[in-house]
PASEBA-1860 file (N, C-alpha, C; in nm, 3 decimals):
! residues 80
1> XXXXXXXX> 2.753/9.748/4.259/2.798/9.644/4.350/2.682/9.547/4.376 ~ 2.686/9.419/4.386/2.613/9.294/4.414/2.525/9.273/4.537 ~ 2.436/9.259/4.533/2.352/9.258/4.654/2.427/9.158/4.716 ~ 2.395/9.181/4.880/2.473/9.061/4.966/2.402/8.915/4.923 ~ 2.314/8.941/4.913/2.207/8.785/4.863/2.255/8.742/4.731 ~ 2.303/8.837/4.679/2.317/8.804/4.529/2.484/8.754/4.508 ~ 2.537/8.812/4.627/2.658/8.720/4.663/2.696/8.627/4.737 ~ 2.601/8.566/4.807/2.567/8.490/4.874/2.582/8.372/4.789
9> XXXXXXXX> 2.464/8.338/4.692/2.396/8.303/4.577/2.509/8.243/4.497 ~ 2.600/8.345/4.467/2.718/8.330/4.376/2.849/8.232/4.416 ~ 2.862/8.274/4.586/2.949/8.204/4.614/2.868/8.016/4.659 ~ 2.775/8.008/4.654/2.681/7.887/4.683/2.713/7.814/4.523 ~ 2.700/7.909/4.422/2.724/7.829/4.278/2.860/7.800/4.289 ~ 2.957/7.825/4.298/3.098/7.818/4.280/3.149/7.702/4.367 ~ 3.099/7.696/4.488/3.106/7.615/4.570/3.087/7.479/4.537 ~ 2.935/7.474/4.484/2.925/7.337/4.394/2.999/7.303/4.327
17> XXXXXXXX> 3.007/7.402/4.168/3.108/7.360/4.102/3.279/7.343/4.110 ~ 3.340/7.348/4.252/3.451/7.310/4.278/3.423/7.199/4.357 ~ 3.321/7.166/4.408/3.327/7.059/4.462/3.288/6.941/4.381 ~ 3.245/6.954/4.270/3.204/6.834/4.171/3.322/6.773/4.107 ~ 3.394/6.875/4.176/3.543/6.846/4.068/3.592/6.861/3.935 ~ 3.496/6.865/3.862/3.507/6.870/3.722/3.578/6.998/3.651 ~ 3.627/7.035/3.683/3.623/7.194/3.641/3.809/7.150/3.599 ~ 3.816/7.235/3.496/3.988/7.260/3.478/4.068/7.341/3.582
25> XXXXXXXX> 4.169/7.271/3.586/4.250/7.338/3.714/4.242/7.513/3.701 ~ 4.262/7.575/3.591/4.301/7.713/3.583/4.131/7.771/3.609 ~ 4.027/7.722/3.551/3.880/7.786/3.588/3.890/7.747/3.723 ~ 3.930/7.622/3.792/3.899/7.641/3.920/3.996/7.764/4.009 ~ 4.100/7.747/3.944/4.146/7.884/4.029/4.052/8.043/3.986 ~ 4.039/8.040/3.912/3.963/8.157/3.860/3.827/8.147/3.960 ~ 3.796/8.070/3.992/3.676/8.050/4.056/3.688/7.981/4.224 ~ 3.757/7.992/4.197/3.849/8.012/4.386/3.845/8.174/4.380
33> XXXXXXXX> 3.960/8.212/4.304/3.967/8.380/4.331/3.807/8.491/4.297 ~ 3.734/8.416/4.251/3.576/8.531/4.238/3.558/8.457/4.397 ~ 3.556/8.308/4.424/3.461/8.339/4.536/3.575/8.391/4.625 ~ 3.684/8.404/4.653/3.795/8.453/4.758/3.741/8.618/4.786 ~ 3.667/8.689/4.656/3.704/8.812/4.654/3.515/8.842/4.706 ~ 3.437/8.743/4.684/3.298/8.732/4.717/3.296/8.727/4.856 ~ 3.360/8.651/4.948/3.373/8.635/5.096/3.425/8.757/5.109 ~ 3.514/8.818/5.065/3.581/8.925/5.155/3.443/9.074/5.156
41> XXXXXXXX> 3.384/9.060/4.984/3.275/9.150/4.991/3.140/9.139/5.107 ~ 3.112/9.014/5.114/2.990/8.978/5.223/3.047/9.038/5.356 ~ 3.193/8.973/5.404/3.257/9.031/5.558/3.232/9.163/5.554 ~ 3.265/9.242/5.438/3.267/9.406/5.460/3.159/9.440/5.526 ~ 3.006/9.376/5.414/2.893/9.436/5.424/2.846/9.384/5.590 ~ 2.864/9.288/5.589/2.806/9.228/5.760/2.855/9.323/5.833 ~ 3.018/9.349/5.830/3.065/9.421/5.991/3.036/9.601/5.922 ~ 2.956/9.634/5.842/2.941/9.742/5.823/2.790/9.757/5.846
49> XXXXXXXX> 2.715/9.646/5.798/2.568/9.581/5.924/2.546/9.639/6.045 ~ 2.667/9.553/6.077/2.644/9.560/6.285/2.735/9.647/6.255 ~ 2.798/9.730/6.280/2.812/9.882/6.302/2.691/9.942/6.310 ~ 2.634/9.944/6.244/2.497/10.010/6.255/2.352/9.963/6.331 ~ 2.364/9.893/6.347/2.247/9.841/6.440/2.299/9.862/6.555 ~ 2.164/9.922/6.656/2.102/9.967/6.767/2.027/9.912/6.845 ~ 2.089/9.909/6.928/1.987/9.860/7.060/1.946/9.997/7.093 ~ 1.796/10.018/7.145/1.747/10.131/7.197/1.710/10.047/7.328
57> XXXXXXXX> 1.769/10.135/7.438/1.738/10.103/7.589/1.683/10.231/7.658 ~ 1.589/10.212/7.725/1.530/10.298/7.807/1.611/10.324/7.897 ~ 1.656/10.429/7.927/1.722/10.514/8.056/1.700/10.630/8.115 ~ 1.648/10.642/8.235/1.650/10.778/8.262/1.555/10.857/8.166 ~ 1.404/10.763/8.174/1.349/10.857/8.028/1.339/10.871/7.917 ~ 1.505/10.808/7.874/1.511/10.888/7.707/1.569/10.713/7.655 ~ 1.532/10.746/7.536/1.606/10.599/7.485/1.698/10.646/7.439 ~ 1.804/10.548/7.499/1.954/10.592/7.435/2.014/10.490/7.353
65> XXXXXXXX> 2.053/10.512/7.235/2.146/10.408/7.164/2.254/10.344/7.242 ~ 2.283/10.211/7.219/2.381/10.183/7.267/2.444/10.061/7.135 ~ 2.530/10.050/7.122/2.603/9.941/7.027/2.561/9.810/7.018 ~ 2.542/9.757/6.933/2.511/9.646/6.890/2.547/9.522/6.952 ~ 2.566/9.481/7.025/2.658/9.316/7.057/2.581/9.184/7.008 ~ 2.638/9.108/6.962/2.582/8.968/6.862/2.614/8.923/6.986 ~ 2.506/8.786/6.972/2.531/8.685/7.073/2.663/8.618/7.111 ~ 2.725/8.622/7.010/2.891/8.539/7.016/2.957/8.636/7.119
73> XXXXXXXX> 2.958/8.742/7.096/3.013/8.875/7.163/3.003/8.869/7.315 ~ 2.856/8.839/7.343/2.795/8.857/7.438/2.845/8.715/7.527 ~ 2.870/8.603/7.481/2.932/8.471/7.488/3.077/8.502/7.540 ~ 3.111/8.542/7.430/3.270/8.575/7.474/3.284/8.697/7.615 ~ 3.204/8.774/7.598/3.213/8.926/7.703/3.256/8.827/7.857 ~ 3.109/8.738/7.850/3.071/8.677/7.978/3.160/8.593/8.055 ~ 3.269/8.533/7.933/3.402/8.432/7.999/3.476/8.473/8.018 ~ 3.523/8.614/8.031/3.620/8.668/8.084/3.648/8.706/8.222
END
């Protein structure tokens, strides 16, 4: 499987070349569907990322894990 950078990378090339226009309608679909299937691989790896990252907070002594929250999260938590 593709490093996230290395799909990153991939969907950055594809991008160009649909936007230059040049491309035959059927390669551009072909190249719609690699990068369609490239975005969905990066989403996996990110929210499988933050699943895993830790905040360590001091409590009571001991550092305890607690879940990750991204700033957006933390944005959204606060307007409710």
């Amino acid at each position: 499987m593709p490093r996230f950078e290395d799909c990153l990378q991939r969907l950055e090339q594809i991008v160009d070349e649909l936007e230059k226009g040049n491309v035959p309608l059927e390669q551009a679909l072909k190249l719609f569907e690699e990068g369609v299937q490239l975005s969905t691989s990066c989403r996996r790896e990110l929210e499988e990322a933050e699943g895993k990252v830790e905040i360590l907070l001091k409590q009571n002594g001991k550092l305890q894990p607690e879940p990750y929250e991204s700033a957006a999260e933390k944005a959204q938590a606060s307007k409710k």
